[in-house]
C-alpha positions in Angstrom: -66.9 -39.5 -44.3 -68.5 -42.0 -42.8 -65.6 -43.9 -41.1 -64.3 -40.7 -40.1 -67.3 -39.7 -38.2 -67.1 -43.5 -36.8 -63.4 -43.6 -36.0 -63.8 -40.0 -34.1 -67.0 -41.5 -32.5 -65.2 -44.7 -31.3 -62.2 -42.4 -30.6 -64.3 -40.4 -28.0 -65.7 -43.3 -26.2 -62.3 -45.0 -25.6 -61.2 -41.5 -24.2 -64.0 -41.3 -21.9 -63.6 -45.3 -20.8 -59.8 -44.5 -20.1 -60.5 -41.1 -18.1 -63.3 -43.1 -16.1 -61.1 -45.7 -15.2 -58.5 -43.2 -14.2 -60.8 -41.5 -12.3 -61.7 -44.9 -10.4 -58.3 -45.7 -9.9 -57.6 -42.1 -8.5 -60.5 -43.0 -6.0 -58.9 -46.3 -5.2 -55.4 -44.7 -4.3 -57.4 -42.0 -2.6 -59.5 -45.2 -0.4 -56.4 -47.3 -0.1 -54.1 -44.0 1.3 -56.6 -43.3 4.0 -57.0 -46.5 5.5 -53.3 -47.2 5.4 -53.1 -43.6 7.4 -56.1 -44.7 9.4 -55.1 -48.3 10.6 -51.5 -46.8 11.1 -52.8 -44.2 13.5 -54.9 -47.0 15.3 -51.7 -49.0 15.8 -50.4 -45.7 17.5 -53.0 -45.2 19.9 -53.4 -48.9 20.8 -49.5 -49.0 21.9 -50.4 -46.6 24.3 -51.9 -49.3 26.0 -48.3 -50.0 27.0 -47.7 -46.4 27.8 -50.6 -46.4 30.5 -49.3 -49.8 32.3 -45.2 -48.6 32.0 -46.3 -45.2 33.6 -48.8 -46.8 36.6 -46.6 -49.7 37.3 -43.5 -47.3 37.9 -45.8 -44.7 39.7 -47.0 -47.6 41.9 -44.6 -50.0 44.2 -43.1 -52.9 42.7 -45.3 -55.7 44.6 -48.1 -54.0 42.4 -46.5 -54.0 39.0 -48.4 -57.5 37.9 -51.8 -56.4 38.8 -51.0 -53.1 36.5 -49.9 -54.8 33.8 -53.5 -57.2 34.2 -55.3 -54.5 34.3 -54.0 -53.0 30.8 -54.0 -56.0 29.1 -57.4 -56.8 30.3 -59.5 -54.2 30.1 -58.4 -53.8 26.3 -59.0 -57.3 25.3 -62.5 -56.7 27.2 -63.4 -53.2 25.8 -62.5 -54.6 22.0 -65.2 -57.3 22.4 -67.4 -55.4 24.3 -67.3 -52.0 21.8 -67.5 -54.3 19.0 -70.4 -55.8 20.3 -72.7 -52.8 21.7 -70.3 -49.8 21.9 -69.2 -49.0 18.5 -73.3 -48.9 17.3 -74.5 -46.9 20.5 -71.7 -44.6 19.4 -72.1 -44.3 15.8 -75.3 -45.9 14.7 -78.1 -44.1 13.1 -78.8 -41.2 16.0 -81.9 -41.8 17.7 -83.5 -38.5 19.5 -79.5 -37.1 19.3 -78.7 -39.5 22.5 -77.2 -42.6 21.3 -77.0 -44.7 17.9 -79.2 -47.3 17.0 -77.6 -49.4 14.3 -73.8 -51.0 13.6 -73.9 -53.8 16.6 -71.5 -56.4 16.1 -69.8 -54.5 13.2 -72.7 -55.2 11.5 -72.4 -52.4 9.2 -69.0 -53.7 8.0 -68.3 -56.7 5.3 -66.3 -57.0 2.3 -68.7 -56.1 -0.5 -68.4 -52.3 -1.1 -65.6 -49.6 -0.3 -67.6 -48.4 2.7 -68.4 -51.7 4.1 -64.2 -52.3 3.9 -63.6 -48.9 5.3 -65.7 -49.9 8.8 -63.3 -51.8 10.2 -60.4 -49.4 9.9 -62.3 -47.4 11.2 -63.5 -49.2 14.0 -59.4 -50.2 14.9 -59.2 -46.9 14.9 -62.0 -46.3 17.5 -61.2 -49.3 19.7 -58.1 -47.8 20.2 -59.7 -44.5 21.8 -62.5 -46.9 23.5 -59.0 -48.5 25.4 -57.6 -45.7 26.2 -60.7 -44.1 27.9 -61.3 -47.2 29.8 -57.7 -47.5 31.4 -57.1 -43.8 32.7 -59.5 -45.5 36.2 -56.5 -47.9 36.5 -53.9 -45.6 37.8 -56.1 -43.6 40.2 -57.9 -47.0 41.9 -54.3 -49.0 41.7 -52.9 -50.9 45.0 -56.2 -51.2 47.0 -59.1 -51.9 43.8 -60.3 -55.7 43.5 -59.2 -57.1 40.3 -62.8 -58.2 39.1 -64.5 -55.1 40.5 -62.3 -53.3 37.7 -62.9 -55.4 35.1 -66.8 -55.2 35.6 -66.4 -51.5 35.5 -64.3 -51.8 32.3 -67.5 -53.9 30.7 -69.8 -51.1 31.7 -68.0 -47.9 30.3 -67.1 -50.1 26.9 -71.0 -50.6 26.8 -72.1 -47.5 28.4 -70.6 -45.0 29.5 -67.8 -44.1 26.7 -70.2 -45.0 23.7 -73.1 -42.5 24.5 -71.1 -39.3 25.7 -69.0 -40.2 21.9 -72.1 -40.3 20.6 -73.3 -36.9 21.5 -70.0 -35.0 20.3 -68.4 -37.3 17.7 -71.4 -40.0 16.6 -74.0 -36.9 15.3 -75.6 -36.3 18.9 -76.9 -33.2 20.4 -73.5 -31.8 21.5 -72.5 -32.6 17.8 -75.6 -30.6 16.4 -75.3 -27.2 18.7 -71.5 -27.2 17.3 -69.1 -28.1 20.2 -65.9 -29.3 18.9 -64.0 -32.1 20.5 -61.6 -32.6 17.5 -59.4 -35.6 19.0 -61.0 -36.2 22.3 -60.2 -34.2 25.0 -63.9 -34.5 26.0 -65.0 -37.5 25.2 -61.7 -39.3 25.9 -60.1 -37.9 28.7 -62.7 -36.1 30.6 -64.8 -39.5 30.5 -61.4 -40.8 31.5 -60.9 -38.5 34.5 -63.6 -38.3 36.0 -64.5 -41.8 36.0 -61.5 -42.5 37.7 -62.1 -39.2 40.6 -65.0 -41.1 41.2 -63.9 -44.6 41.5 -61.3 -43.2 44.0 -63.4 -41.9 45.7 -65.7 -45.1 46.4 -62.5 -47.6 46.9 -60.8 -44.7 49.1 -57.3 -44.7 50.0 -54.6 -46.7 50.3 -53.7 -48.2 53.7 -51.3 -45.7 55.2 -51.6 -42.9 52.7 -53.4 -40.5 55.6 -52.3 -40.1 59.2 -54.2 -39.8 61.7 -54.8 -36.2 61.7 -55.5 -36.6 57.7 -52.0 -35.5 56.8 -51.1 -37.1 53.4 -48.0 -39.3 53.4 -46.0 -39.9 50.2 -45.9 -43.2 49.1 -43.2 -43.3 46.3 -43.6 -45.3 42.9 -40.5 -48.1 42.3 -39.6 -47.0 39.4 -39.4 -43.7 37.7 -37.7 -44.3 34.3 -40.0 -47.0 34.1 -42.9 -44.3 34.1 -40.8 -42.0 32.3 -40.8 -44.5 29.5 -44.4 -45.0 29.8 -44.3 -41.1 29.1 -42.5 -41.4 26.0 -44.7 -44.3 24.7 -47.8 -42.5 24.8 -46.2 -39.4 23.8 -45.2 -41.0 20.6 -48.8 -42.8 20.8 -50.2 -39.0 20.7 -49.2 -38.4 17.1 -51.7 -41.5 16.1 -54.1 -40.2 18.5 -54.5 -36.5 17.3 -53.2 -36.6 13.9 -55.2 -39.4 12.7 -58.5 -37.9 13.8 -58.1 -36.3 10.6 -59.3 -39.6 9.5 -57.3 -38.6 6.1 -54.0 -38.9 4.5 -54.6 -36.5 2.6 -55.5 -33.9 5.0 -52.7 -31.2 5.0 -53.3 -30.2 8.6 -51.5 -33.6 9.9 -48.2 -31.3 10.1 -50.1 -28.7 11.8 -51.3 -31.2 14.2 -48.8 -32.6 15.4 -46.6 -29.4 15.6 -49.7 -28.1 17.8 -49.5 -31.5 19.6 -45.8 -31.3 20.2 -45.3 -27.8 21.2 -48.0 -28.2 23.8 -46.4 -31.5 25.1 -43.0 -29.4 25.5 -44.8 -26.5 26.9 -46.7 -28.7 29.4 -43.5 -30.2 31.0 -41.6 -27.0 30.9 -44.8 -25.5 33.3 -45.1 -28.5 35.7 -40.8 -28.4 36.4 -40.9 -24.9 37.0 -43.6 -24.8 39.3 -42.6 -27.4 40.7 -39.4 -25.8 41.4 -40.8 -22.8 42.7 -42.8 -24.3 45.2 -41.1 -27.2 46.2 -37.6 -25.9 45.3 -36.6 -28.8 43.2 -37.6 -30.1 39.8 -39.9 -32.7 40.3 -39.2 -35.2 38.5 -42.9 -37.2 38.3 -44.6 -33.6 38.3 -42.7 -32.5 35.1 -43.5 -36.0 33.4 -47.6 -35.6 34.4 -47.1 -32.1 33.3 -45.8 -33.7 29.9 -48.7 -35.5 29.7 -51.4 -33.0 30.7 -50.2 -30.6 28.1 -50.9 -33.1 25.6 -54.2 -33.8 26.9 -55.2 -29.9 26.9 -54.4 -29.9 23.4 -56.3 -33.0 21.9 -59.6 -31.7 21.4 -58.1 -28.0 20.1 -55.4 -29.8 18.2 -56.1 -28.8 15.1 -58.0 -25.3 15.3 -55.7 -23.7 17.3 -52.2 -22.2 16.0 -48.3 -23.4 17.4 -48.5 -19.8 19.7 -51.5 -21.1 21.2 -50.6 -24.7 21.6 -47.6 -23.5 23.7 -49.7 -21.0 26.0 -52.4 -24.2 26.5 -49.3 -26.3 27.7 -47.5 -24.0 29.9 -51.2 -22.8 31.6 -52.0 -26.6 31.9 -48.3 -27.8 33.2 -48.7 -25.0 35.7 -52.0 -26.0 37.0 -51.1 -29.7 37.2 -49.0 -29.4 39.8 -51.8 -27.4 42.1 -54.4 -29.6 41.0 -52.1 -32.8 42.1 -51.7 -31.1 45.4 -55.4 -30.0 46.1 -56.6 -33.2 45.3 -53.9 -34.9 47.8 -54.5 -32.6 50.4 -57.6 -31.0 50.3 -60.1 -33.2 48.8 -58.5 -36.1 50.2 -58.8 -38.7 47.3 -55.4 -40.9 46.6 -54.7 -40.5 43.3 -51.2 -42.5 42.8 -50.5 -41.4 39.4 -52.3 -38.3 39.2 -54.9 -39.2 36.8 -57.4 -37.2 37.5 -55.7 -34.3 37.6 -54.5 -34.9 34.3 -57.2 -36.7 32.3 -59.7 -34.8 34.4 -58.4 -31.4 35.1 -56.7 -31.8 31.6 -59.6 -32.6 29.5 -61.8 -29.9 31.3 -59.2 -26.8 30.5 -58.6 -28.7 26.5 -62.5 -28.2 25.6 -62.5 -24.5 27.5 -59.4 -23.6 25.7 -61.1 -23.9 22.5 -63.7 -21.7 23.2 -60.5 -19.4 23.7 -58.0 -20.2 21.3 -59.6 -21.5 18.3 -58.3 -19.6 15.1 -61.3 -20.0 12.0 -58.1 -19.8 9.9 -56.9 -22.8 11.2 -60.4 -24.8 11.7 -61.2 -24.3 8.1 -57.8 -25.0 6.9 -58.6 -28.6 8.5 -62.5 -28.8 7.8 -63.8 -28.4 11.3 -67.1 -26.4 12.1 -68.0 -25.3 15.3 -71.4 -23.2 16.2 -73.5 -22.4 13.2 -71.9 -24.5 10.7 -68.9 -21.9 9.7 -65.4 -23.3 11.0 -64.6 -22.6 14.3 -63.5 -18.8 16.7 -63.2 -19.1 19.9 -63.5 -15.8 21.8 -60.0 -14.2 21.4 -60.2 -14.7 17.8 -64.0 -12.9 17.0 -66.4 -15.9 18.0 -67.9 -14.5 20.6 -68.9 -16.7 23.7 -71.2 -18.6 21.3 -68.3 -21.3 21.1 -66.9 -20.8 24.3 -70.7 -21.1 26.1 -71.1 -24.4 24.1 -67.5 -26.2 24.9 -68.6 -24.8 28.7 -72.0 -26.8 28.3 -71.0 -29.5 26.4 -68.0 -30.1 29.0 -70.2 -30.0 32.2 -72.4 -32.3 30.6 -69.5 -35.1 30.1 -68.0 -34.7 33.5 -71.7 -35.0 35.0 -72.3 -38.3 32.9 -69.0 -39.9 33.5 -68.5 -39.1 37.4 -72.3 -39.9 37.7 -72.5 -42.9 36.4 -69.5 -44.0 37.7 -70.1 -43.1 41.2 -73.4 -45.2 41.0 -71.8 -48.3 39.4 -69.2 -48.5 41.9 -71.4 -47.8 44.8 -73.6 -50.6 44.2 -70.5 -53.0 43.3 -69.2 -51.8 46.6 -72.6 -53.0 48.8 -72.2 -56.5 46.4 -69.3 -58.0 45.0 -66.8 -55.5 46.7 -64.2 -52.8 45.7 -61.7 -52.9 47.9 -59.1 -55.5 48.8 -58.2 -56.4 52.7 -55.6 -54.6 54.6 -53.1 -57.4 54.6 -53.2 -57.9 50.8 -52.5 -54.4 50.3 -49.6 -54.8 52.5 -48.3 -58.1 50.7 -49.3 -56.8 47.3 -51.9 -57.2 45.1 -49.3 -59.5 42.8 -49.1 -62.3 45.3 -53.2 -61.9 46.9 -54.8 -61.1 43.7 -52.2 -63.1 40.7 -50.4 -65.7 42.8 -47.5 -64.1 41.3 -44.4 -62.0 41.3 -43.1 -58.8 39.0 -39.7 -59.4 40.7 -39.5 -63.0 41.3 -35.9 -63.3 43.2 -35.4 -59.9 44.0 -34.9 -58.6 47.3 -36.0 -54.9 48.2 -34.6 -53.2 51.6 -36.2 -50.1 52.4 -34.2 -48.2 55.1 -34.9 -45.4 57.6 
């Protein structure tokens, strides 16, 4: 009786040891899964590095194309050591009065001892990636007249500054975070910061020489190479599905599908806008307007990408593909800021219409399906779907907010570079190219380009 009781005694503990360790190992696959998912997203986002520079050097003209391709590769290596120095703890450190994070400087949170500790630097690949992003949308709107060390001192201050704290507000546990405004993959924190960084830089560096006549008519000065920027689109297209998808931060999230159907659709939708009003107005199919309108659609949708259902996504990308094409044209002609590439229109103009759109469009179904709470705590409804304006009043807020932040301090930063180290470039290097007066060097090197009458 005795060894019975002690063989069924033993029997039970082996059985519990072997159900523990499966339970562990289940937690291990779970660990390894998501940072495979996680790094593999980062990888996606950070090629769209060489979307940005592919679609600004074939916007721009070809005696420009080195100084694009500086400025991308730059102002990522500058923002990874930068954000990994300051940023990344201002952003997601312990929250401090819900304004910026106090803790994680120097990846100091990360190290090799526990799961967590290994799971901070995927993570942080993963948010380097966004940190690049936000910090190379200025390129494009400043390009052909901007001094090449006035940009990259900018580029230090937003890794720092100017990125990390309005991320910290929506995304690090701020006070945008807490009131329940939803920014699910950035189109706030991202591209808004993005935007109107870059309407404001423009502004201060002003036009290139010969983009206005004399009685302020804009002239069109064409870009050298348009599948070069049309393969730019298709890189950061493809970039996208790292971008929003893995902000589920989850393999094993089922709303990946769902994302990136919402992502695609709106992409589709976007282009399909910006060619036909393009071809309404202008009475041809643009073919730069339909590739902005592309990516504008897919900007719109990156912070509802995941609350919002494929019907909506495709309303959001026609409305925004529409509007890109006006906003390209008021800017040009109206506001009188030379935008080469039209980013502001669409990481500015973009962003602003993605956060309002979720006040709109976002289905509770959908938000809890992928775990994402909005005002209150419950998952989020924008106001065609029974929230109220409760969501919509706090996307409005926390959207106003950003843009104020990022244009502001912008505006400031190059203002006083402008009275000190300079922002603009002379005359006669715009004319002979910012490759030769700024590089010493050539995109082209023994090509000969004839322009005719």
């Amino acid at each position: 009786m005795k060894k019975r009781t002690l063989f069924l005694l033993c029997s039970m503990a082996a059985l519990g040891a072997c159900s523990y360790a499966g339970a562990e190992e289940i937690e291990d696959l779970k660990r390894a899964l998501n940072t495979t998912w996680v790094l593999v997203a980062a990888f996606l986002v950070f090629f769209m590095q060489a979307g940005f520079a592919m679609l600004e050097a074939g916007f721009t003209r070809a005696k420009n194309a080195s100084n694009v391709i500086m400025k991308g590769v730059m102002d990522f290596c500058l923002t990874s050591l930068f954000y990994w120095a300051v940023g990344f703890g201002l952003m997601f450190g312990a929250d401090r009065a819900g304004l910026f994070g106090s803790t994680g400087f120097f990846l100091s949170a990360a190290g090799p001892g526990t799961p967590d500790g290994l799971w901070q630097f995927a993570y942080w690949m993963f948010q380097v990636a966004f940190a690049g992003a936000a910090a190379t949308i200025v390129a494009g709107a400043i390009s052909e007249r901007a001094k090449f060390g006035a940009y990259l001192v900018y580029t230090v201050v937003v890794a720092v500054l100017i990125y990390p704290l309005a991320g910290h507000w929506i995304w690090g546990g701020g006070w945008l975070a807490k009131l329940g405004m939803v920014d699910f993959a950035g189109s706030a924190v991202v591209h808004t910061v993005g935007g109107w960084a870059a309407f404001a830089a423009a502004m201060v560096v002003g036009p290139r020489y010969g983009k206005y006549a004399v009685d302020g008519r804009p002239k069109a000065i064409p870009g050298h190479n348009i599948p070069l920027a049309a393969l730019g689109v298709f890189i950061l297209w493809f970039g996208w599905f790292g971008f929003n998808p893995g902000s589920t931060l989850s393999g094993l999230n089922g709303s990946i599908g769902t994302i990136a159907v919402t992502t695609n659709l709106a992409a589709c939708a976007g282009a399909v806008g910006a060619m036909l009003a393009a071809w309404a107005r202008y009475g041809r199919p643009d073919a730069s307007m339909t590739l902005n309108g592309c990516l504008i659609g897919l900007v719109a949708i990156t912070g509802g990408c995941a609350v919002v259902s494929p019907v909506a996504a495709v309303v959001i990308g026609l409305v925004a593909g529409i509007v890109v094409v006006l906003s390209v044209e008021f800017i040009d002609k109206v506001v009188k800021v030379d935008d080469p590439v039209g980013a502001v229109s669409v990481h500015g103009v973009g962003g602003l219409m993605g956060v309002l759109f979720i006040g709109l469009f976002a289905d509770p179904a959908y938000s809890a399906a992928a775990g994402v709470t909005g005002v209150g705590g419950a998952p989020a409804a924008g106001l065609f779907y029974g929230g109220g304006l409760a969501q919509l009043g706090v996307q409005a807020l926390g959207e106003l907010t950003v843009i104020a932040w990022a244009f502001g301090t912008t505006l400031l930063l190059f203002a006083a570079m402008k009275r000190t180290i300079g922002v603009r470039v002379e005359t006669e290097h715009q004319l002979r190219g910012l490759d030769i007066t700024e590089h010493a060097t050539e995109a082209y090197s023994g090509f000969q380009i004839f322009v005719t009458q």
